[in-house]
LUMBA-861917 format. One record per residue (C-alpha): residue number from 1; residue in three letters; chain; x, y, z. Coordinates in nm, 3 decimals, always signed. Each point is the difference from the previous one (the first is absolute). Last residue first. Layout:
! LUMBA-861917
- num / residuo / cadena / u / v / w
- NUM / Ala / A / X / Y / Z .
...
END
This chain:
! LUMBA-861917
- num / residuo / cadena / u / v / w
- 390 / Unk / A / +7.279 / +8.338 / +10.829 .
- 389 / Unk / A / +0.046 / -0.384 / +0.048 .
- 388 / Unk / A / +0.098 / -0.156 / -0.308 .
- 387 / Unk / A / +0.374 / +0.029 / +0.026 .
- 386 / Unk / A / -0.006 / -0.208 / +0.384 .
- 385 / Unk / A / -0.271 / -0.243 / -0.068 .
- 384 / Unk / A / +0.146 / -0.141 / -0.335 .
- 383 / Unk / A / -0.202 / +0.059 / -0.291 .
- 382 / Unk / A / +0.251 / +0.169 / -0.244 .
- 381 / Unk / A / +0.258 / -0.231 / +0.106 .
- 380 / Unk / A / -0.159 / -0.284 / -0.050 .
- 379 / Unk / A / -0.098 / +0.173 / -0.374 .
- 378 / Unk / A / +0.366 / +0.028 / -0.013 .
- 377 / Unk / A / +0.102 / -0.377 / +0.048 .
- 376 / Unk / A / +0.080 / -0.126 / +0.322 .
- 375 / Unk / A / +0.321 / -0.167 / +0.124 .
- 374 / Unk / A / -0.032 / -0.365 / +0.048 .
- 373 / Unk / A / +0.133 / -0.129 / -0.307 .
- 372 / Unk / A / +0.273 / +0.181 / +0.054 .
- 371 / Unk / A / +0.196 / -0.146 / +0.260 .
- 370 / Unk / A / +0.164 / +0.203 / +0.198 .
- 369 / Unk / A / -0.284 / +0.205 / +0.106 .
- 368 / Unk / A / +0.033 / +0.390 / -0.024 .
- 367 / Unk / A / -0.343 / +0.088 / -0.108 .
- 366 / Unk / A / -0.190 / -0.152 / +0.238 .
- 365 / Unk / A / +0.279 / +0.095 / +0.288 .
- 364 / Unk / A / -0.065 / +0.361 / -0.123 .
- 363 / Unk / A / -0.438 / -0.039 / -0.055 .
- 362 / Unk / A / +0.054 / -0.174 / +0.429 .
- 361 / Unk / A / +0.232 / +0.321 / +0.122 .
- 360 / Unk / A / -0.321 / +0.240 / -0.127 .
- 359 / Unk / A / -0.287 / -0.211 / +0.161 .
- 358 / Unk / A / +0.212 / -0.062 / +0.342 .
- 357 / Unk / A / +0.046 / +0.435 / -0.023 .
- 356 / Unk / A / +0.350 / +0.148 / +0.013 .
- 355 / Unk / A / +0.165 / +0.110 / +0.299 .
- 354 / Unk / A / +0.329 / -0.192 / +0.018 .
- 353 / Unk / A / +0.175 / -0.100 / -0.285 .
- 352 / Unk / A / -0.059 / -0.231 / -0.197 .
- 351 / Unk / A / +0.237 / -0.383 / +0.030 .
- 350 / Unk / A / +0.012 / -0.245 / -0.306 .
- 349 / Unk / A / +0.214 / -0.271 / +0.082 .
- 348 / Unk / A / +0.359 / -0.019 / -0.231 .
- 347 / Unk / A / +0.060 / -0.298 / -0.213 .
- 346 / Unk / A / -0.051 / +0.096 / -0.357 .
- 345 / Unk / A / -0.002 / +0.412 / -0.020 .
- 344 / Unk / A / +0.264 / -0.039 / +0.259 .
- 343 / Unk / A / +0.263 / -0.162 / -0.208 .
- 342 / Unk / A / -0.090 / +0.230 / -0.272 .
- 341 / Unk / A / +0.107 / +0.309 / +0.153 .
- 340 / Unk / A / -0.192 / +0.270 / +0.261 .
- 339 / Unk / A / -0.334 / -0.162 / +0.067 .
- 338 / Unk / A / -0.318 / +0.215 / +0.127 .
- 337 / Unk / A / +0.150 / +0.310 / -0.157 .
- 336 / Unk / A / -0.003 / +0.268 / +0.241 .
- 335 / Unk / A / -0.274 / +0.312 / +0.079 .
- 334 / Unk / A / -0.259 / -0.232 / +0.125 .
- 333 / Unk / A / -0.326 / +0.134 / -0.160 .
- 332 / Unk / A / +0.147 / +0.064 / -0.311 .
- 331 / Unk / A / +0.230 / -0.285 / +0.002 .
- 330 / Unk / A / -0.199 / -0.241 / +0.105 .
- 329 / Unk / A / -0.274 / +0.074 / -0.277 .
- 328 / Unk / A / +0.273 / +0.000 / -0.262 .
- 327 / Unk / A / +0.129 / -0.318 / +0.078 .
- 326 / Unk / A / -0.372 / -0.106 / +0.030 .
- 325 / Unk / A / -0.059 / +0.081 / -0.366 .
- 324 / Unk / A / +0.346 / -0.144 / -0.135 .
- 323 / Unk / A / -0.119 / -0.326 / +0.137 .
- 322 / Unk / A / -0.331 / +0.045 / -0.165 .
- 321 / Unk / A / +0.189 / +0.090 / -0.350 .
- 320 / Unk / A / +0.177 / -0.340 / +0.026 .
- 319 / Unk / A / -0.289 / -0.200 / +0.074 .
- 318 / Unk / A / -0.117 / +0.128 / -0.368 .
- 317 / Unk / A / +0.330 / -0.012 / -0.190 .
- 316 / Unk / A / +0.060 / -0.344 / +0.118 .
- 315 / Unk / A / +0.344 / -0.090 / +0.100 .
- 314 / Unk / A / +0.349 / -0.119 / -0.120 .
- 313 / Unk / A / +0.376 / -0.087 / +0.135 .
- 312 / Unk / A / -0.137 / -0.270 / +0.255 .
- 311 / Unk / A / +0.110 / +0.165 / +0.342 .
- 310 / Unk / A / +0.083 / +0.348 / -0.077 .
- 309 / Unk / A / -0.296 / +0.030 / -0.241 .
- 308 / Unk / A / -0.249 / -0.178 / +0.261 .
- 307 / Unk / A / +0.088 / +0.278 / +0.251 .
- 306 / Unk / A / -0.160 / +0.312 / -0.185 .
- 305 / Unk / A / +0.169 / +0.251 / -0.139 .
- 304 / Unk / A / -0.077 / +0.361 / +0.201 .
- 303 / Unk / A / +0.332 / +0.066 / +0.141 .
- 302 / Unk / A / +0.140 / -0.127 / -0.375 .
- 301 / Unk / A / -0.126 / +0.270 / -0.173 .
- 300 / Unk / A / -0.099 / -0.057 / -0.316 .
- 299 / Unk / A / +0.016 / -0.319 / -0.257 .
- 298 / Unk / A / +0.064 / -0.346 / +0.023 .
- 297 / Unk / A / +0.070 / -0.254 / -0.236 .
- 296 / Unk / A / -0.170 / -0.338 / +0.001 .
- 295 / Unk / A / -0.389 / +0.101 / -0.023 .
- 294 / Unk / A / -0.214 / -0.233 / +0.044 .
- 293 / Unk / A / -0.302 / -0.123 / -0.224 .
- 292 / Unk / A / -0.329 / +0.144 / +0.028 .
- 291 / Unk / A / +0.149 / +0.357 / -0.187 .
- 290 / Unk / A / -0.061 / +0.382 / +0.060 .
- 289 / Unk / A / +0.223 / +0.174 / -0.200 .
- 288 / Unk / A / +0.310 / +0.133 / +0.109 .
- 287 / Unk / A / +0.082 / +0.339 / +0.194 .
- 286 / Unk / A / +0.390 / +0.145 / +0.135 .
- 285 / Unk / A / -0.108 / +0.295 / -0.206 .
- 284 / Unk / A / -0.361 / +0.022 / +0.053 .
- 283 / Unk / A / +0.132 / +0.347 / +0.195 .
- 282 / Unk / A / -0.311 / +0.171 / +0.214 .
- 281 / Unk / A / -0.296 / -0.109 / +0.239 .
- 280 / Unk / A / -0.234 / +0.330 / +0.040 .
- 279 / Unk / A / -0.117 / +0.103 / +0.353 .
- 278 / Unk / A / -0.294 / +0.214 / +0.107 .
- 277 / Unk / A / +0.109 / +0.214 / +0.309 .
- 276 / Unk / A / -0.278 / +0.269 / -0.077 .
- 275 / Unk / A / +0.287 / +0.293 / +0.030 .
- 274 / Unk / A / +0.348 / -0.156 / +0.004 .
- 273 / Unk / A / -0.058 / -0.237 / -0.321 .
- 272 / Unk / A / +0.161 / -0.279 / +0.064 .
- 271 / Unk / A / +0.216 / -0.203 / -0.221 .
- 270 / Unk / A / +0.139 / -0.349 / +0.042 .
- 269 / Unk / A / +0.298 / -0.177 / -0.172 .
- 268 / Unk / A / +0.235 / +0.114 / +0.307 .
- 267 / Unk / A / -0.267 / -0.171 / +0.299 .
- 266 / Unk / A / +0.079 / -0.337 / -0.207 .
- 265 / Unk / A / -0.203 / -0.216 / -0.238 .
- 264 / Unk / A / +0.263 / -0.120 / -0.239 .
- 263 / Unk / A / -0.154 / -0.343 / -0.219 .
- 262 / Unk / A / -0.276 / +0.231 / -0.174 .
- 261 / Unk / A / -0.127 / -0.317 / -0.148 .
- 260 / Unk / A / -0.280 / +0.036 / -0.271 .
- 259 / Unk / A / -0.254 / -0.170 / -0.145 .
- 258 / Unk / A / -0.255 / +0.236 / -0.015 .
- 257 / Unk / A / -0.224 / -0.090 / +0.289 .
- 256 / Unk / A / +0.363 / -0.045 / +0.182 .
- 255 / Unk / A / +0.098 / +0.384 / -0.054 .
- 254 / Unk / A / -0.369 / +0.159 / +0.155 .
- 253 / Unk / A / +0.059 / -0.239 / +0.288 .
- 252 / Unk / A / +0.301 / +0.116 / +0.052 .
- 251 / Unk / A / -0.137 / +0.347 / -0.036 .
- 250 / Unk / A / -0.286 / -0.043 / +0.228 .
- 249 / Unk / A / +0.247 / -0.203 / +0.271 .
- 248 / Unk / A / +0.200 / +0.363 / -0.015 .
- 247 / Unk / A / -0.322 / +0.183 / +0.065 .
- 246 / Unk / A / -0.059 / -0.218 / +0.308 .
- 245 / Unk / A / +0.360 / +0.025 / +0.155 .
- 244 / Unk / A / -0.039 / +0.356 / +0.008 .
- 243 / Unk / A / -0.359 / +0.072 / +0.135 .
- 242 / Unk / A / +0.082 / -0.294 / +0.284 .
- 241 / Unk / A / +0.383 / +0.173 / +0.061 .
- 240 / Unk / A / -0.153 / +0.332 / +0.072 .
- 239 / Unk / A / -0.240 / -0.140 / +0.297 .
- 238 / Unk / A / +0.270 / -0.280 / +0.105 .
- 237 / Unk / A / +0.183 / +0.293 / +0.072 .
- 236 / Unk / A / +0.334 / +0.044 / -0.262 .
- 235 / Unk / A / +0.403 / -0.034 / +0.055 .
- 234 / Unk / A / +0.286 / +0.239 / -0.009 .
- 233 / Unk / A / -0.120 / +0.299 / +0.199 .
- 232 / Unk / A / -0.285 / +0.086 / -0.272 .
- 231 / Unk / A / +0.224 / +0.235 / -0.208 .
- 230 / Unk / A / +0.221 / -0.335 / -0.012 .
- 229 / Unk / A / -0.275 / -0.223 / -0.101 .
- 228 / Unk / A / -0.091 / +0.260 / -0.317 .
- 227 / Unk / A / +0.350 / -0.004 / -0.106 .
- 226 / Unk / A / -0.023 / -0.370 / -0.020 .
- 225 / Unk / A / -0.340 / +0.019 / -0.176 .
- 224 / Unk / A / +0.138 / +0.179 / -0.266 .
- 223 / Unk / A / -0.078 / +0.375 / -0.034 .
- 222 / Unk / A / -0.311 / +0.185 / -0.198 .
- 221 / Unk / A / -0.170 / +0.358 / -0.033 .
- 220 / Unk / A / -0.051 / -0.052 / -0.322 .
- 219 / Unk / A / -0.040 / -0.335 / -0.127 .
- 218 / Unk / A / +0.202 / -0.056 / -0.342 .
- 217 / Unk / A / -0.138 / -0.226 / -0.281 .
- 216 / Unk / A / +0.297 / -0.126 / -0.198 .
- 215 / Unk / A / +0.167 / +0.033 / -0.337 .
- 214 / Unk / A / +0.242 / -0.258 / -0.057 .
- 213 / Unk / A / +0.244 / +0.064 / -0.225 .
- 212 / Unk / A / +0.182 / -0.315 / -0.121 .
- 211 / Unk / A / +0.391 / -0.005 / -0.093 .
- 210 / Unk / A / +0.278 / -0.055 / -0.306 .
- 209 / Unk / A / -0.196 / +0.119 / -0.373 .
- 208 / Unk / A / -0.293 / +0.171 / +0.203 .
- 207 / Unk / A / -0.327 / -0.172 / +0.073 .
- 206 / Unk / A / -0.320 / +0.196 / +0.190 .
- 205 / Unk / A / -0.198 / -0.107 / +0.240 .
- 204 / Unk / A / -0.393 / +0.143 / +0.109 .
- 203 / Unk / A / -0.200 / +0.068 / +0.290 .
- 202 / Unk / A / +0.122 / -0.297 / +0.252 .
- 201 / Unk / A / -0.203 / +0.058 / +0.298 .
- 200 / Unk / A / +0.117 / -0.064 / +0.340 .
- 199 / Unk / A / -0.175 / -0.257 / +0.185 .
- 198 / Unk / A / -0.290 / +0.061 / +0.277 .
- 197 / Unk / A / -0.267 / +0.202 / -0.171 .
- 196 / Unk / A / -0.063 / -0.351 / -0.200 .
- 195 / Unk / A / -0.084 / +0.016 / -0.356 .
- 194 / Unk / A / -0.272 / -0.140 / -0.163 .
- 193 / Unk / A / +0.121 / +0.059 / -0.264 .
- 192 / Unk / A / +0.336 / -0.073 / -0.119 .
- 191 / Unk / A / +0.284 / +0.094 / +0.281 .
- 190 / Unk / A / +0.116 / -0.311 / +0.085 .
- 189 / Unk / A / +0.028 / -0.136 / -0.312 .
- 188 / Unk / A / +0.274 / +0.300 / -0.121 .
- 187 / Unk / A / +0.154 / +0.006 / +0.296 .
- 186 / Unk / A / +0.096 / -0.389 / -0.061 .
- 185 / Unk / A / +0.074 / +0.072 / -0.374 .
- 184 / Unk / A / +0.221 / +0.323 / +0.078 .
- 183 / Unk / A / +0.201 / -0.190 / +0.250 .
- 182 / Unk / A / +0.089 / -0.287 / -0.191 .
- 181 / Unk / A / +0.089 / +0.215 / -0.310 .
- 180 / Unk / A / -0.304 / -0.120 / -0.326 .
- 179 / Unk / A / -0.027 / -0.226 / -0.252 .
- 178 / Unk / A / -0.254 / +0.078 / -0.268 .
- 177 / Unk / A / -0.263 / -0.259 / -0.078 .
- 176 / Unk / A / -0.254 / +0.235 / +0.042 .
- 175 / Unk / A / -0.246 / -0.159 / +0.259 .
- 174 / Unk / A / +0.174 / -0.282 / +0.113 .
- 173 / Unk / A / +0.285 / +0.240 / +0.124 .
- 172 / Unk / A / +0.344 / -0.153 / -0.089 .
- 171 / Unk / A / +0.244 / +0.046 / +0.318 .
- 170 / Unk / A / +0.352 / +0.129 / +0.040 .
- 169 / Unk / A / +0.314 / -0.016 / +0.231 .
- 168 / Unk / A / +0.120 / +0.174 / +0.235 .
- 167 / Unk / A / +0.011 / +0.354 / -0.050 .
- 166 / Unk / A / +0.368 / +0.047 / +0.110 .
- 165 / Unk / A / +0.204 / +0.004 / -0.350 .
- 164 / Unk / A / -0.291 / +0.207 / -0.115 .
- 163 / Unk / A / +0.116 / +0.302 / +0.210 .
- 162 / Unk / A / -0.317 / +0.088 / +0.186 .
- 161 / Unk / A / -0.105 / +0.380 / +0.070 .
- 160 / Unk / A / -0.303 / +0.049 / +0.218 .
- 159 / Unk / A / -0.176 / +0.310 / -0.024 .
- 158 / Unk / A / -0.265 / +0.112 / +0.290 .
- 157 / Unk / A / -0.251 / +0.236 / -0.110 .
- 156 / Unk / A / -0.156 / +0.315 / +0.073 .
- 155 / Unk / A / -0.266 / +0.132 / -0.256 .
- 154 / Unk / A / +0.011 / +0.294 / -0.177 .
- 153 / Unk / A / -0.218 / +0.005 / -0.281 .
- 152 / Unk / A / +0.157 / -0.144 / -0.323 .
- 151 / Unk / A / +0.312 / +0.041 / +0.133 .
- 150 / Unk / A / +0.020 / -0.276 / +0.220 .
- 149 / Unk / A / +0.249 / +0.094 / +0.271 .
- 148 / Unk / A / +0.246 / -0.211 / +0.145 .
- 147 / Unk / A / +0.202 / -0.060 / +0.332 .
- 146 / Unk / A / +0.283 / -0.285 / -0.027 .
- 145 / Unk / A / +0.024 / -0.351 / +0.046 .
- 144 / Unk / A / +0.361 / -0.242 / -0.014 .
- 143 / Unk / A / +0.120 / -0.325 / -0.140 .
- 142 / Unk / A / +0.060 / -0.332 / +0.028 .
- 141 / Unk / A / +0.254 / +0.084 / +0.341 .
- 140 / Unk / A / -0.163 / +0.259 / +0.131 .
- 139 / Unk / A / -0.077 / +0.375 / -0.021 .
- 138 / Unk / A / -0.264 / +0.216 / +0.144 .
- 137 / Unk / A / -0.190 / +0.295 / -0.060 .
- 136 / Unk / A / +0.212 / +0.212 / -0.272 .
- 135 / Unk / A / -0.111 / +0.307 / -0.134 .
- 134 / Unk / A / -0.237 / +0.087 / -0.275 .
- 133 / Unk / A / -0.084 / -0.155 / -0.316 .
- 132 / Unk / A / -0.267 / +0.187 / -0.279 .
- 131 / Unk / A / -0.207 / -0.252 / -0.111 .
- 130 / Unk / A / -0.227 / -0.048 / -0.351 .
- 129 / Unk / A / +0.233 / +0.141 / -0.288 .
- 128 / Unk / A / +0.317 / -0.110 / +0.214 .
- 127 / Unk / A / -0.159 / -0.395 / +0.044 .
- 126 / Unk / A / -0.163 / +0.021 / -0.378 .
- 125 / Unk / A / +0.357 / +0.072 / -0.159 .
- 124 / Unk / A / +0.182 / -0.260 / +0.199 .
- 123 / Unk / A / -0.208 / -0.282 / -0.119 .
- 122 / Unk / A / -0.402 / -0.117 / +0.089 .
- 121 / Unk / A / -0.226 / -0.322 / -0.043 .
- 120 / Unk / A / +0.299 / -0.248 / -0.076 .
- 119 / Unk / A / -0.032 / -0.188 / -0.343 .
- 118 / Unk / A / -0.249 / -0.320 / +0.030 .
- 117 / Unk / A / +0.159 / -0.344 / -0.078 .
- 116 / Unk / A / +0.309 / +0.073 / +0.181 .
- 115 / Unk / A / +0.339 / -0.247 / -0.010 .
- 114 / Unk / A / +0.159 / +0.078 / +0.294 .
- 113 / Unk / A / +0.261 / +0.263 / +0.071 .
- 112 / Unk / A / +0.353 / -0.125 / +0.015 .
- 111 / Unk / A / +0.204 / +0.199 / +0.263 .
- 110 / Unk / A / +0.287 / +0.221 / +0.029 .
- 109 / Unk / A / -0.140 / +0.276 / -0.271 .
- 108 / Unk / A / +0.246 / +0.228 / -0.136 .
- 107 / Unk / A / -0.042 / +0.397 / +0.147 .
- 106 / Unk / A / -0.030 / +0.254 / -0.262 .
- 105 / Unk / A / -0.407 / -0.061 / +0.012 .
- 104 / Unk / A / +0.022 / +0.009 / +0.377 .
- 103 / Unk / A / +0.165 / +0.362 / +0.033 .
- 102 / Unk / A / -0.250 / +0.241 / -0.004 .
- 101 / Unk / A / -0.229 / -0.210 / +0.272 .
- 100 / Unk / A / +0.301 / -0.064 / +0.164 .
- 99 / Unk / A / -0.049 / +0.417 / +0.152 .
- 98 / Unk / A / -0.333 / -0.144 / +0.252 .
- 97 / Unk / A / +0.285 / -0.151 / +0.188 .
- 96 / Unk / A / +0.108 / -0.352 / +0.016 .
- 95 / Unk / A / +0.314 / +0.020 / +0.182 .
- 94 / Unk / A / -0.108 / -0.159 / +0.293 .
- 93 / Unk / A / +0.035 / -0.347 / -0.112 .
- 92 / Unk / A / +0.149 / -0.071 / +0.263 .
- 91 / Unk / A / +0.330 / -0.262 / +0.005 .
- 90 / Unk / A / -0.043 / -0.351 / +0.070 .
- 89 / Unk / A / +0.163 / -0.150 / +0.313 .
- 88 / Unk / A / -0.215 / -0.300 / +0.035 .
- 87 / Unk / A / -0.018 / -0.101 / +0.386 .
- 86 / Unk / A / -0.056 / -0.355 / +0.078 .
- 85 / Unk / A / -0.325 / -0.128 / +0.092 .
- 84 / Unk / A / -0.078 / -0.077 / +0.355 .
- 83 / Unk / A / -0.293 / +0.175 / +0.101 .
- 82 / Unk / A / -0.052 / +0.346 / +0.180 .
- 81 / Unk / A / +0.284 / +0.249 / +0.015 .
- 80 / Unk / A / -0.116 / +0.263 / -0.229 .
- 79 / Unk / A / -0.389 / -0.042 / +0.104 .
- 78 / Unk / A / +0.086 / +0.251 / +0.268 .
- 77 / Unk / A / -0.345 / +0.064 / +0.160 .
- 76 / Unk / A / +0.099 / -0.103 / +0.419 .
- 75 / Unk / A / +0.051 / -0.371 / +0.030 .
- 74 / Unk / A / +0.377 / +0.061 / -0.003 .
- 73 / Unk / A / +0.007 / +0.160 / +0.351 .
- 72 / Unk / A / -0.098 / -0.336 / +0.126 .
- 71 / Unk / A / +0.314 / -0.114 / -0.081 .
- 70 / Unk / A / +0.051 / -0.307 / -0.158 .
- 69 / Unk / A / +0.063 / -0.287 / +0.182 .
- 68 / Unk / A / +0.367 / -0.141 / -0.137 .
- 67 / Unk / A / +0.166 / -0.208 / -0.292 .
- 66 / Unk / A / -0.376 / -0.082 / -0.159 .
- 65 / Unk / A / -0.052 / -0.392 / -0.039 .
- 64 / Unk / A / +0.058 / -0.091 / -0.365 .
- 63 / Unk / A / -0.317 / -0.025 / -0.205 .
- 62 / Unk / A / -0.138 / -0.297 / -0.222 .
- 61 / Unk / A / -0.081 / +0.013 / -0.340 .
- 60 / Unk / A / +0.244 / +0.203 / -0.175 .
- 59 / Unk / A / -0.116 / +0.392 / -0.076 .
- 58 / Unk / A / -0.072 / +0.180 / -0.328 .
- 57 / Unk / A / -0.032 / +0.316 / -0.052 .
- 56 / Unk / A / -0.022 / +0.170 / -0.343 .
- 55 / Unk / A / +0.060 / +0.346 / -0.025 .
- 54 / Unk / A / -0.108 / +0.369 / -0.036 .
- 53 / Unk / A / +0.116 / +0.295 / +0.142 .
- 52 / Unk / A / -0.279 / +0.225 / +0.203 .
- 51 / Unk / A / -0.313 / +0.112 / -0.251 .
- 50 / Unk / A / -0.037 / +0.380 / +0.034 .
- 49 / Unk / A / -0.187 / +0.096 / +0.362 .
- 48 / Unk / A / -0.116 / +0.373 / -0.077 .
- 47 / Unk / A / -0.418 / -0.085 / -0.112 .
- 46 / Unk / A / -0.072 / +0.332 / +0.168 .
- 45 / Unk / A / +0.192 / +0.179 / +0.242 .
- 44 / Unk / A / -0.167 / +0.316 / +0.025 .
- 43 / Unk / A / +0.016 / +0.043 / +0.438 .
- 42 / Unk / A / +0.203 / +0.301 / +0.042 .
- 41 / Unk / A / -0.176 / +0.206 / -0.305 .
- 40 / Unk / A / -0.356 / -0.040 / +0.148 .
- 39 / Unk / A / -0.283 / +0.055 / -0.156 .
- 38 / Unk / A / +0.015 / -0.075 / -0.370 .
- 37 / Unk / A / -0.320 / -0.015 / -0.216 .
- 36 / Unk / A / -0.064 / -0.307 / -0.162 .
- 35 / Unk / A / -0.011 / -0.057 / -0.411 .
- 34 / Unk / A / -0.301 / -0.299 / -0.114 .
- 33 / Unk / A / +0.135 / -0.337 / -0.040 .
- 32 / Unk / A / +0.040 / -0.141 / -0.312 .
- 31 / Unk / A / -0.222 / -0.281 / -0.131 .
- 30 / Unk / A / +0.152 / -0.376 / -0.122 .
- 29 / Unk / A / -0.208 / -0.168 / -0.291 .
- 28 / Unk / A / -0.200 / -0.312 / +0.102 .
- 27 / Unk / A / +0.058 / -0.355 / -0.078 .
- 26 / Unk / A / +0.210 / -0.300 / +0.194 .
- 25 / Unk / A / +0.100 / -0.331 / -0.178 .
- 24 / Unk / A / +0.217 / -0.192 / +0.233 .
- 23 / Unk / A / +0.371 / +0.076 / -0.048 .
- 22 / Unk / A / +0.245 / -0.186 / -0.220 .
- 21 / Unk / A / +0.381 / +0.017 / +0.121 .
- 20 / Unk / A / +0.294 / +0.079 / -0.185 .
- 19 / Unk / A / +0.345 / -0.029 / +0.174 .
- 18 / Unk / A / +0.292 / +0.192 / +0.142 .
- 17 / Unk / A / +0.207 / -0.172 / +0.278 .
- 16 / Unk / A / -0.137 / -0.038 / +0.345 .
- 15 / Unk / A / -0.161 / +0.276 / +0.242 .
- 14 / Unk / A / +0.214 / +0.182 / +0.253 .
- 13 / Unk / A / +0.103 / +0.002 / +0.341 .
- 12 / Unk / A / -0.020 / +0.311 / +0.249 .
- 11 / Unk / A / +0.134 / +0.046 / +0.361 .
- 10 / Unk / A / +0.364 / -0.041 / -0.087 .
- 9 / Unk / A / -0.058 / +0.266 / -0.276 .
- 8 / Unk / A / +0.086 / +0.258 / +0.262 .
- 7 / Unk / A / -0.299 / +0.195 / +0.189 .
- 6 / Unk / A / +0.152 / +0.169 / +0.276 .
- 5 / Unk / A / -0.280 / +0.181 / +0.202 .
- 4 / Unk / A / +0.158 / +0.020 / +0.319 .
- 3 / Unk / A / +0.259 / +0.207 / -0.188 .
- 2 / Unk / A / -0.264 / +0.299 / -0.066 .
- 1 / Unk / A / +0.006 / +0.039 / -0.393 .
END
């Protein structure tokens, strides 16, 4: 990984303690996506960005002045240095390799597993019988992804391995009664029918004696949307940033229709497929459900947290997935993060760069307002003069 690029655990905070949630009835059975042809070899990324280590941040209510001006250089894309939460030295869980799949029944379990009412849908047996596993795509600290085959007819997947101490938690779905990982019960809403071309589809989990399988869609030819930026000179043309910006607004949209809260919207949790440039928005891992209430623990990145959480220690998921919008708008047509630490996310003056349209700068400043209230909601967004127009 290029060392501009660092991406520590600095950057990313985690959800709360383990708990069971009840979600709002949803029906539909989830379809698998058909196999696609591979075209380029240098570009087959696919759904690569495993969940980054996990915890809880919480901050005091008011901030402490920073020690010195921050250096312009740090507003380039190193989300490693942004906010003030300590740093967790935690080791990798790198060494999950496709070989702990012999080894997990010999291995004694470090966590209690909740009571179930519904036994899990696959084991062990069914994942080898169904997949064969190829090499590794990426690594993090909850987990990692490899390449994978369905050997029923060939299709290219994306498998995401999940030790069960890191899967955060469980809710009951209304529909079966059965509780169900975090992750695989928000992927699992989102992709019911109708789906949305715009999210990564979930096409089926499996549950081994210590971890999760997840066995994921995988666009072919794909890279993240940071590596895309960088092919592009480092930032986008209001042109390529419009068709962008809107499909990601489609899948948020897509998300809060079915009561649920991404909560890490970032250029590194979106694909894009190389040849029609049609984006997919990956990892529910840092994700919630969708509430009225406020959230008091924060989850993601903590470039893209909005300024209410470092000033009154909660937020709305809804005004919080706008702000994350026009962080993510800035940055892809700016090339820098628009605030480099928390300080800055709460006092610092909006300033675009030069060049881009009035109609453009006004949708950023909409969705970057302080106070949240006044920051639009997506169908605002959807409408506004500047993504509209052709």
């Amino acid at each position: 990984m290029p060392a501009k690029r660092r991406r520590g655990a600095k950057g990313v905070v985690g959800r709360g303690p383990n708990r069971t949630d009840v979600l709002p009835s949803t029906s539909g059975n989830s379809t698998e996506p058909t196999a696609a042809a591979s075209t380029s070899q240098s570009t087959q990324r696919g759904p690569m960005r495993p969940e980054r280590t996990c915890r809880q941040q919480q901050t005091q209510g008011n901030m402490a002045p920073p020690a010195a001006v921050p250096d312009k250089s740090k507003r380039k894309r190193d989300y490693s240095n942004v906010g003030s939460a300590q740093e967790t030295s935690r080791e990798n869980l790198g060494a999950v390799d496709p070989s702990v799949l012999k080894r997990t029944r010999a291995e004694p379990r470090t966590t209690k597993r909740p009571r179930r009412t519904n036994a899990p849908p696959n084991d062990e047996a069914s994942f080898i019988r169904k997949y064969t596993m190829g090499d590794l795509l990426g690594k993090g600290g909850c987990g990692c992804v490899c390449e994978g085959i369905r050997n029923s007819d060939g299709l290219q997947v994306a498998i995401k391995l999940i030790p069960k101490e890191n899967a955060g938690g469980y809710i009951t779905m209304p529909d079966t009664g059965e509780q169900l990982p975090l992750e695989v019960a928000l992927m699992t809403i989102v992709s019911r029918p109708p789906e949305c071309p715009n999210i990564l589809k979930l096409v089926e989990w499996f549950a081994l004696p210590t971890m999760f399988i997840l066995i994921l869609e995988r666009p072919m030819p794909c890279m993240d949307l940071y590596e895309y930026c960088e092919t592009l000179g480092g930032r986008l043309t209001e042109s390529q940033g419009k068709h962008i910006i809107r499909q990601v607004v489609l899948a948020l949209k897509h998300c809060r229709d079915r009561s649920v809260l991404h909560r890490d919207v970032k250029q590194e949790n979106i694909l894009v497929n190389t040849d029609d440039v049609t984006v997919k928005l990956i990892d529910f891992g840092c994700g919630e459900l969708l509430k009225e209430g406020p959230y008091n623990a924060f989850a993601g990145t903590e470039a893209f947290s909005p300024p209410e959480w470092w000033l009154h220690n909660s937020y709305q998921g809804r005004p919080a997935t706008v702000w994350s919008l026009g962080v993510l708008l800035y940055v892809l047509l700016c090339g820098e993060l628009p605030f480099v630490d928390d300080v800055e996310i709460v006092t610092r003056r909006l300033r675009c760069r030069r060049g881009l349209s009035s109609e453009c700068r006004n949708l950023i400043h909409w969705c970057l307002k302080k106070d949240p209230s006044k920051r639009p909601v997506l169908e605002e967004i959807l409408q506004h003069k500047w993504l509209s127009a052709d």
